[in-house]
Each structure stands twice: as C-alpha cells, then as structure tokens.
C-alpha positions as CSV (number, residue, x, y, z in Angstrom):
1,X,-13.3,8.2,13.4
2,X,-14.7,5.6,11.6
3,X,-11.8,3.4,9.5
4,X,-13.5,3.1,6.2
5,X,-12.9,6.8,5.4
6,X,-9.6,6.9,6.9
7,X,-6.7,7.5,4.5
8,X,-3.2,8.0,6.4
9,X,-1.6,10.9,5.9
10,X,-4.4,13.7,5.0
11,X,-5.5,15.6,7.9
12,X,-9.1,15.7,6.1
13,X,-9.9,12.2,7.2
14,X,-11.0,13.6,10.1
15,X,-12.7,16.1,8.4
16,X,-14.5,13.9,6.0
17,X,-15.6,11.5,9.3
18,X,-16.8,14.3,11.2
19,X,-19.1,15.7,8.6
20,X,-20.2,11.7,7.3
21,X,-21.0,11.2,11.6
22,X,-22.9,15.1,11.5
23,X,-25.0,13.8,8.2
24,X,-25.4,10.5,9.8
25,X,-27.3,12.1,13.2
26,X,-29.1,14.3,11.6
27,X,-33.1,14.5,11.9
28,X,-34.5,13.1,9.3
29,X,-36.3,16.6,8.2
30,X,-33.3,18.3,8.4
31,X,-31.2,15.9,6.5
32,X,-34.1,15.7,3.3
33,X,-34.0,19.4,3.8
34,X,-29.9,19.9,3.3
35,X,-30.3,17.4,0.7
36,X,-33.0,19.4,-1.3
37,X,-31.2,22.4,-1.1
38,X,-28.0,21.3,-2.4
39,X,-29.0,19.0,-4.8
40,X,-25.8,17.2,-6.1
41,X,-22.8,14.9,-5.6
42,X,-19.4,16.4,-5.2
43,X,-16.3,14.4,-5.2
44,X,-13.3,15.7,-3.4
45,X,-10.0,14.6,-5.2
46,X,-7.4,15.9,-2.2
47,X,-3.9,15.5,-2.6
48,X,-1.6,15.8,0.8
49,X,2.0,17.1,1.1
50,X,3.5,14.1,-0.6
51,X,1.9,14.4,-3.4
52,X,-0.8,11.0,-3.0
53,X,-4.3,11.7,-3.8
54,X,-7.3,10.5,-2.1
55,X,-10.8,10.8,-3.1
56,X,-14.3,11.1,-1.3
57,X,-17.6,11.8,-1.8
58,X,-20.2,13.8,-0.6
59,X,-23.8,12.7,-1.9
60,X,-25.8,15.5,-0.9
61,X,-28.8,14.2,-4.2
62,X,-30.2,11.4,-2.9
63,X,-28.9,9.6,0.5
64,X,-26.8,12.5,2.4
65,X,-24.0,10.0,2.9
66,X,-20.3,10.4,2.5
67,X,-17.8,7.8,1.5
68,X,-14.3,7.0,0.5
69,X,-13.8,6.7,-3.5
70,X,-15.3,8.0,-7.0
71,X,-18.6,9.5,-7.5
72,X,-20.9,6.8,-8.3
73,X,-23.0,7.7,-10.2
74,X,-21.2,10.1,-11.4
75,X,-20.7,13.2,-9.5
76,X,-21.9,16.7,-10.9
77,X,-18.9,18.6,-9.3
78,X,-15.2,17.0,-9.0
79,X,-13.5,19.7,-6.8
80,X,-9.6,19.7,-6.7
81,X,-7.5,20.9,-3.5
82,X,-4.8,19.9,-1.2
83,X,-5.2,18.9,2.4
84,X,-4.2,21.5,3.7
85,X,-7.0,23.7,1.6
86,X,-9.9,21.7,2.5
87,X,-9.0,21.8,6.1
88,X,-9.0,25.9,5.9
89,X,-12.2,26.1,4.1
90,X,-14.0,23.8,6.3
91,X,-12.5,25.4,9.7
92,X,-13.7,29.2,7.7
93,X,-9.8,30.3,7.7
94,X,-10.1,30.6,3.5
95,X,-13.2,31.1,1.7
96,X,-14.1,28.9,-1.2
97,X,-13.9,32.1,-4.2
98,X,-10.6,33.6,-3.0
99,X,-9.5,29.4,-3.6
100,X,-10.6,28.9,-6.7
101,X,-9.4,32.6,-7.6
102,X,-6.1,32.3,-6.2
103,X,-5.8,28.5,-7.8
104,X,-6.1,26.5,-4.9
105,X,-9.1,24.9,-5.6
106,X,-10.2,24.2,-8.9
107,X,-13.0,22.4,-10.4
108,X,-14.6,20.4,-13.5
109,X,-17.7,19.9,-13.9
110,X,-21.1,22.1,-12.2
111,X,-18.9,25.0,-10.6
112,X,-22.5,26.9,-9.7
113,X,-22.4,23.7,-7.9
114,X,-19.3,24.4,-6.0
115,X,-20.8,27.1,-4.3
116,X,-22.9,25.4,-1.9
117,X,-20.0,22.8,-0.8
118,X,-19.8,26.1,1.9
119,X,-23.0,25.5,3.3
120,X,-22.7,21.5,3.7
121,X,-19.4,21.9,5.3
122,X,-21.7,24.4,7.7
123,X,-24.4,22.4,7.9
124,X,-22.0,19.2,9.3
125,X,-19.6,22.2,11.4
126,X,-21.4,21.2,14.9
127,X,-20.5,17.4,14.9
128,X,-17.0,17.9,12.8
129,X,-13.7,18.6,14.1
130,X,-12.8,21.9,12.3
C-alpha cells in the first residue's frame, strides 16, 4: 500500500491505495476516457469509529490521480461518510442513494456529481481490495 495515503486507523486506506494503484496502471485511453466521463474532483472527508477524520481526494478532471488531503483546487463534490460506509459502497454491499437517503452519506457541493463516484469506484474495482 503505498505510505503517503495511509492514515491508521480507517480501513479505507486500503481502499483509497487500491483505487490510486488501479488509476495509476491504467492505459492511457482508458484513463482520459474515465476522466472525461466523470468530469470532477471529489473529496472524501471519512471519519472512522473514533471519531478522527481523514480526507482524500479523487481528481477524476484533469490528472486521474488520488491523494491524501483537501481538494486543491477546489473540489466540486465534498462527500461525507464514515469508514465503515465507504468500504460498503466500494465492495457493492450499500448503494450510494439508499446512503445519502438513509443519512449515511451526505454531501455539499455538485451532488449530480455524486452519482458517478459509483462508476470510479468500478472503474478502479479490478486492482482494489474491496
């Protein structure tokens, strides 16, 4: 798992490597293709079992790359979840509506935007450990 998008204690880190390593080794086509289909930056705030928070971000406008930290520049869709959420979504046990109806996920910003977090979690499925 690579270290700089570690945080201890979310099971997500994983997660979050898995889909930055899928992004990272995708063809070239593929990648500009995923990109111009989703169109926008999303920043996950997660917040574990103990109540810390960590933050990543998924650029999916211009580079495809994922990192630890704020949006920058700014991201179009800040989505809200716990840990234990974002793992479910990304292994397909919850879907992302019955979340954000049910209050487990929320969001500020682009929520139209939200939608297509589904399809970058499935587009980075084969290299990540859901």
């Amino acid at each position: 798992m690579s270290d700089d998008l570690k945080v201890p204690g979310f099971q997500a880190s994983e997660l979050i490597a898995g889909i930055s390593a899928a992004f990272g080794e995708m063809p070239d086509a593929e990648k500009a293709a995923q990109i111009k289909k989703t169109n926008g930056i999303f920043e996950l705030k997660v917040t574990n079992a103990e109540k810390q928070e960590a933050v990543w971000t998924i650029d999916m406008k211009k580079t495809g790359t994922v990192y630890k930290g704020p949006a920058k520049p700014k991201a179009d869709v800040t989505i809200i979840l716990s840990d234990e959420t974002l793992t479910d979504l990304a292994s397909g046990k919850l879907n992302g509506q019955k979340a954000f109806m049910t209050g487990k996920l929320k969001t500020k910003g682009n929520m139209m935007l939200a939608t297509k977090l589904d399809g970058v979690l499935k587009a980075a499925k084969p290299k990540a450990k859901l």
